[in-house]
C-alpha positions in Angstrom: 88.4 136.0 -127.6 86.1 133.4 -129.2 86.6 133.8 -132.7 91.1 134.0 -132.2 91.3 130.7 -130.0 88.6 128.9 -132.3 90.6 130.1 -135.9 94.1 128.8 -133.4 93.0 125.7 -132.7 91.5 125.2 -136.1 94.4 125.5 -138.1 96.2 123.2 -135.2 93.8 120.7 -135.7 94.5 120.5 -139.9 98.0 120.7 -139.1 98.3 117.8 -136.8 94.7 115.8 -137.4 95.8 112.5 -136.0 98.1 113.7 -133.0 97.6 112.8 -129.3 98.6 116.7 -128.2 95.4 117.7 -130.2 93.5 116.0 -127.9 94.9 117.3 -125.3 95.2 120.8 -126.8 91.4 120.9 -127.8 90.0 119.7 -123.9 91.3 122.4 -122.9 90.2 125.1 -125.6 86.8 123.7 -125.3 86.9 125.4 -121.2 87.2 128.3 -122.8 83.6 128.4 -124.5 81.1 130.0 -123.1 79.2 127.2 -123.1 81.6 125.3 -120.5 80.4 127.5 -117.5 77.3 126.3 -117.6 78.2 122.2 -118.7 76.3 120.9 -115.2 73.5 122.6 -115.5 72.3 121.9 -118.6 73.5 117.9 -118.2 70.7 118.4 -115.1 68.1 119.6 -116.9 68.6 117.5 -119.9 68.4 114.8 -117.0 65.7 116.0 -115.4 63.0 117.2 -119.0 62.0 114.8 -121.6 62.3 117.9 -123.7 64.8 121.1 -123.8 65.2 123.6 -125.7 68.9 125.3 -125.4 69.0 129.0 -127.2 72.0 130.8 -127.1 74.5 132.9 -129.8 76.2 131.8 -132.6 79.5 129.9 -131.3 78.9 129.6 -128.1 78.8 125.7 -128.3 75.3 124.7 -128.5 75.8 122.4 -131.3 79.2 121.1 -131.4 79.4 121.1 -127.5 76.2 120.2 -125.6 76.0 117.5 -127.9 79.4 116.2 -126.7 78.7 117.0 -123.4 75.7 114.4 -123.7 77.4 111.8 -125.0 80.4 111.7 -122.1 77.7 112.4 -119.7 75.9 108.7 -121.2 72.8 110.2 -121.8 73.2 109.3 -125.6 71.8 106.2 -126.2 70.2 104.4 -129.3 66.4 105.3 -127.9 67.7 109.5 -127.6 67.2 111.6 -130.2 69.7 114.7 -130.0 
């Protein structure tokens, strides 16, 4: 299921890179990673532990999610290192 939405909404995104449906379009692909079910928790433990370590399979969102996640959560700031 992964791999078909992520190739759909990639060639989406090329074709219409600057377009205010993207946006919309990608919010709600992203609920459908399987990182997503888990969004609150690891916000509170990243709140809660100086230090986290997040393992988990390829494409499942670590990198391209959790770090969003941080930063519309505000725990991104100039003295964090993600």
């Amino acid at each position: 299921m992964f791999s078909v939405l992520h190739a759909r909404v990639c060639a989406h995104a090329h074709a219409h890179a600057h377009s205010p449906a993207l946006t919309v379009h990608l919010c709600c692909a992203r609920r459908y990673l399987p990182i997503f079910k888990e969004r609150q928790n690891l916000l509170k433990v990243v709140r809660e532990n100086s230090v986290v370590v997040i393992v988990g399979e390829t494409g499942s969102g670590k990198t391209t999610q959790l770090t969003q996640y941080l930063h519309e959560d505000g725990c991104v700031a100039a003295a964090h290192a993600v």
